[in-house]
C-alpha positions as CSV (number, residue, x, y, z in Angstrom):
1,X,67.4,-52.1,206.0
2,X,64.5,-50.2,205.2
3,X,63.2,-48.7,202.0
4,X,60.2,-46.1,201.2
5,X,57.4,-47.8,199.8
6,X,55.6,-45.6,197.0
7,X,51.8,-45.6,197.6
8,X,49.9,-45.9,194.2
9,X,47.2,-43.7,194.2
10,X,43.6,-46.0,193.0
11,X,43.1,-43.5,189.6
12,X,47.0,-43.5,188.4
13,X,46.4,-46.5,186.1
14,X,43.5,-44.4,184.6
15,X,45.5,-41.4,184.2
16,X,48.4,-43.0,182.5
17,X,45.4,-43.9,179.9
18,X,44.2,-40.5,179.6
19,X,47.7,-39.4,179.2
20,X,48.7,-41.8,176.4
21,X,45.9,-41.2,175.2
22,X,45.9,-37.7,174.6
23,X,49.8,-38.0,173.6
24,X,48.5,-40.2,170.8
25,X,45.8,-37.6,169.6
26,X,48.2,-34.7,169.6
27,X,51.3,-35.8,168.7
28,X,52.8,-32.2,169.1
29,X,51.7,-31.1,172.3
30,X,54.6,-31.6,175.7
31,X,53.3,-32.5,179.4
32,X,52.6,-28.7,180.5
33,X,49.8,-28.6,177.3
34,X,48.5,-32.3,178.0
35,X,48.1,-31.2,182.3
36,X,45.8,-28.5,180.8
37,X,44.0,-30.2,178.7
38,X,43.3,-33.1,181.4
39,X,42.4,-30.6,184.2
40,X,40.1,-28.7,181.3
41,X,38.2,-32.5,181.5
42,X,38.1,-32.7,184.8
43,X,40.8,-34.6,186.2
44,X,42.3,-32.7,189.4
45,X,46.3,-33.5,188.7
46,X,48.9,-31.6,188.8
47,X,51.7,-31.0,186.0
48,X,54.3,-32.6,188.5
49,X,52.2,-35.9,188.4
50,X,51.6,-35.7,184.8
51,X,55.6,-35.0,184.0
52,X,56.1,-38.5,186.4
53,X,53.9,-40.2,184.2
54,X,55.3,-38.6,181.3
55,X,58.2,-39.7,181.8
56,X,57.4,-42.9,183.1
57,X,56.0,-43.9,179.8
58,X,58.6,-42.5,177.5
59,X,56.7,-40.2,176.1
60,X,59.0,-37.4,174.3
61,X,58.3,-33.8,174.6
62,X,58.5,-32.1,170.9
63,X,61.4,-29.9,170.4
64,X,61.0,-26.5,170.2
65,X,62.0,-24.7,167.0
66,X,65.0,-22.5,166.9
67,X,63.6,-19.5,168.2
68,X,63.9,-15.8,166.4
69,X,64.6,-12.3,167.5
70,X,62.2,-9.8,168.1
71,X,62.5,-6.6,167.3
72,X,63.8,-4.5,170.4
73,X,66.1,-1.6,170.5
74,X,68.5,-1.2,173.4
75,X,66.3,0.7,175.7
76,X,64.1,-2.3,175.9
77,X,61.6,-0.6,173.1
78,X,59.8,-2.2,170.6
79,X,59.4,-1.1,166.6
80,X,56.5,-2.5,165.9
81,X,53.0,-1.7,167.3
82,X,52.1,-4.3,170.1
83,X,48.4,-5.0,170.7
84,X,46.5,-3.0,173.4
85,X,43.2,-4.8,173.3
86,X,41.2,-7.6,171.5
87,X,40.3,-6.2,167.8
88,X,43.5,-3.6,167.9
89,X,45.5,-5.2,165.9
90,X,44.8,-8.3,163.2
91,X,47.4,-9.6,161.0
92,X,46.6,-12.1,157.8
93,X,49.5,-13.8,155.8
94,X,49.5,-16.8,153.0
95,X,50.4,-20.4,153.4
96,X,51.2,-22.8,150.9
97,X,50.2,-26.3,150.6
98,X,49.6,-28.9,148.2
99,X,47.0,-32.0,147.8
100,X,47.6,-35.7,146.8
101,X,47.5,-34.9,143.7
102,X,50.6,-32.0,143.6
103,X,47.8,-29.5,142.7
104,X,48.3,-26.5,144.6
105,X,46.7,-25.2,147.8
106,X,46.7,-21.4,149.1
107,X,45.6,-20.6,152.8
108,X,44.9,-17.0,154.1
109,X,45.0,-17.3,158.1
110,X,44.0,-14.2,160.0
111,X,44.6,-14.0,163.5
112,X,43.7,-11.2,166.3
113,X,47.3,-10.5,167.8
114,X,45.7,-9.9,171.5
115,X,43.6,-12.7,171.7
116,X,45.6,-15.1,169.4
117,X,42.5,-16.1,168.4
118,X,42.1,-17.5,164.3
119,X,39.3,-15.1,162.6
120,X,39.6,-16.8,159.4
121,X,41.5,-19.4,157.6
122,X,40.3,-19.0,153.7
123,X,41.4,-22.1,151.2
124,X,41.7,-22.2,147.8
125,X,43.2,-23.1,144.8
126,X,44.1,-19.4,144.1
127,X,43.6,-16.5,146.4
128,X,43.7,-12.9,145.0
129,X,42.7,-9.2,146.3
130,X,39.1,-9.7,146.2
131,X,39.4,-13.1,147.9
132,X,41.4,-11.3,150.6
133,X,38.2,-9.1,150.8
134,X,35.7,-11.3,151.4
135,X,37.8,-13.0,154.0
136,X,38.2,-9.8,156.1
137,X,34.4,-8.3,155.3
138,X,33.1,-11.8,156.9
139,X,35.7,-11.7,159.7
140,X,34.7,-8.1,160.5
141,X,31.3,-8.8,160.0
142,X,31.1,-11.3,163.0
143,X,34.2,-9.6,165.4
144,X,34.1,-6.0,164.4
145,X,36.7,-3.7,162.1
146,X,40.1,-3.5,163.9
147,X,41.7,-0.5,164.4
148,X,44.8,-2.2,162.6
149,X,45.4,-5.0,159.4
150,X,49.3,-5.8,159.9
151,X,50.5,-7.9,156.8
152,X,53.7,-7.9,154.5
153,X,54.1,-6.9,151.1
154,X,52.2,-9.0,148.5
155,X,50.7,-8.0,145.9
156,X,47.1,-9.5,147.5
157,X,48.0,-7.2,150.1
158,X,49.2,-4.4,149.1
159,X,46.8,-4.0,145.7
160,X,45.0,-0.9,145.1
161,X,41.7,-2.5,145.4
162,X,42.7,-3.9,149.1
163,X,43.8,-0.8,150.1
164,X,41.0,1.5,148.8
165,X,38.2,-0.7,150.7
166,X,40.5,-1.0,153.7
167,X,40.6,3.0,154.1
168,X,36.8,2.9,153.5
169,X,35.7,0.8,156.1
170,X,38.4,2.7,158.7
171,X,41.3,0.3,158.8
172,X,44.6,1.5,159.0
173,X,47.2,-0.6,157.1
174,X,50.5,-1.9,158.8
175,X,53.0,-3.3,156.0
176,X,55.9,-5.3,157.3
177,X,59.6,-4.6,156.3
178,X,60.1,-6.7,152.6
179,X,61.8,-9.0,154.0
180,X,61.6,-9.4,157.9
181,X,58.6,-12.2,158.8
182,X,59.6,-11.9,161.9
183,X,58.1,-8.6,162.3
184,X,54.4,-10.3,161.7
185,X,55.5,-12.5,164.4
186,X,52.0,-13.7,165.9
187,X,50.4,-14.5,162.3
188,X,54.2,-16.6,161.9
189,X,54.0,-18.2,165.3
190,X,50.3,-19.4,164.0
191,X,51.3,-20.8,160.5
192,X,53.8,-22.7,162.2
193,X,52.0,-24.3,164.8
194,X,49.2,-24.8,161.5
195,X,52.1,-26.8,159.6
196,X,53.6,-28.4,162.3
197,X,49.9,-29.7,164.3
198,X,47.8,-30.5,161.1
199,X,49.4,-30.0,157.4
200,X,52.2,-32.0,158.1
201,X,50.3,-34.9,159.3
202,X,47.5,-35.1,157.1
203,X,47.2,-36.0,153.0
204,X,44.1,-34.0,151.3
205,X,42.7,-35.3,148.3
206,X,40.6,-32.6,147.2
207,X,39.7,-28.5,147.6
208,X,36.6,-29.7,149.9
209,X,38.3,-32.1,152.3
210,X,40.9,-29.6,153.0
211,X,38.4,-26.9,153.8
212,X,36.6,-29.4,155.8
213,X,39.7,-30.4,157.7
214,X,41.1,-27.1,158.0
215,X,38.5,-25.2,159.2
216,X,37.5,-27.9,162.0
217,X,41.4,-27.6,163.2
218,X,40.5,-23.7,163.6
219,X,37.4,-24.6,165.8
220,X,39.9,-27.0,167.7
221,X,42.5,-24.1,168.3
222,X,40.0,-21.2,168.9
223,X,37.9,-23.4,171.5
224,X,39.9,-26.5,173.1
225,X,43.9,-26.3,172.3
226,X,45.7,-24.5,175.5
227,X,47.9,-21.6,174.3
228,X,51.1,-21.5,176.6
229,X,51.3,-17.7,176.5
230,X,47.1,-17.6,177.7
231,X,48.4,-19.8,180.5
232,X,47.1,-22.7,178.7
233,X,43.8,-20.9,178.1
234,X,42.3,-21.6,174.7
235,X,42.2,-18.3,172.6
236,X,38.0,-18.3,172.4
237,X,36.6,-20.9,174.8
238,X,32.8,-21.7,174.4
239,X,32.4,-18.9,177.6
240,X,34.4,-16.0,176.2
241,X,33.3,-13.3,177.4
242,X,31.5,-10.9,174.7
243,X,33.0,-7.7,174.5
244,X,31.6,-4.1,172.8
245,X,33.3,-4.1,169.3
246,X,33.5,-1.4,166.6
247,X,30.1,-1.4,164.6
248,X,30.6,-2.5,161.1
249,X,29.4,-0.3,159.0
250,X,28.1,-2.8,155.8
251,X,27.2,0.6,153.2
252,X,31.1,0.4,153.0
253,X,32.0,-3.2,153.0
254,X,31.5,-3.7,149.4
């Protein structure tokens, strides 16, 4: 009788370290995101090789969330406004959190809808209109004003004072259906993937460690993690491209 002997290839046992390895460091992240990440170091492997090891080592592949309807009509049309371009459309929504101590913690992510890129996440004890503000003036400051803000119904969003300097600068407002997340589905999709990657995993003890931790997580998204629907490009890598964006005009960002 004969049998097929598999040739072992001289780098696999340093592979199945990087593998583990990275499988250890993000514990949310399935084969497809982890051959990305590898190749993005260097290693020339495909994500057939990497689901052998995968497998191989029993590593488990998270499970997806139940996933939610979007908003199409029958002719295949879509109610809300999709983004064109980078800096069309921005969308900003709240996220609640709490430290060791059971004091509260509020987070304002921002997000650019094309790129998927986070502009901001703001974190605080509190968070009202003018905090909302200062976290757009900055963001526009360094990117550019957006032809569109989508968020839902708040009252930090949908203040008087929000709205006034939004009108000023030249941002039109997109308010969500009370009600229906789903329709700010890209800021969602980023909240969750905040919870699920970093504040369910990690114990703050204070205002400034959070901040600290929080806004290093952002550089980690924007820069390194691979985004499936970039094809496992990260949303700003260190050579993004710069691109033309609308002048900000700082006599009205006050």
């Amino acid at each position: 009788m004969q049998r097929y002997v598999p040739t072992v290839r001289a780098d696999e046992d340093a592979l199945t370290q990087a593998i583990v390895a990275l499988a250890s460091e993000y514990g949310r992240y399935g084969y497809r995101r982890i051959t990305a990440l590898l190749q993005s170091g260097g290693w020339q492997v495909g994500r057939d090789r990497v689901q052998r090891i995968w497998r191989r080592e029993g590593l488990k592949v998270p499970k997806k969330q139940r996933p939610r309807g979007r908003l199409w009509f029958n002719d295949g049309s879509c109610v809300r406004l999709r983004p064109q371009h980078r800096h069309h459309v921005w969308s900003y929504d709240f996220v609640h959190h709490t430290t060791e101590d059971g004091r509260s913690l509020r987070l304002m992510t921002l997000v650019d809808e094309f790129s998927r890129q986070c502009l901001a996440i703001q974190v605080g004890r509190r968070l009202n209109g003018m905090d909302v503000i200062e976290t757009l003036a900055d963001a526009m400051l360094e990117h550019g004003i957006p032809m569109h803000i989508r968020s839902d119904n708040g009252p930090e969003m949908t203040s008087k004072m929000v709205r006034d300097w939004l009108e000023k600068v030249g941002a039109k407002t997109l308010f969500i259906e009370p009600g229906s997340p789903w329709e700010n589905g890209y800021c969602e999709s980023f909240n969750g993937k905040l919870r699920d990657e970093l504040l369910n995993g990690e114990l703050f003890y204070s205002l400034k460690e959070a901040q600290v931790v929080i806004e290093q997580w952002r550089c980690h998204y924007n820069t390194q993690r691979p985004h499936s629907s970039l094809g496992y490009r990260p949303p700003a890598p260190a050579a993004y491209p710069s691109e033309p964006v609308r002048s900000a005009r700082p006599e009205n960002m006050q």
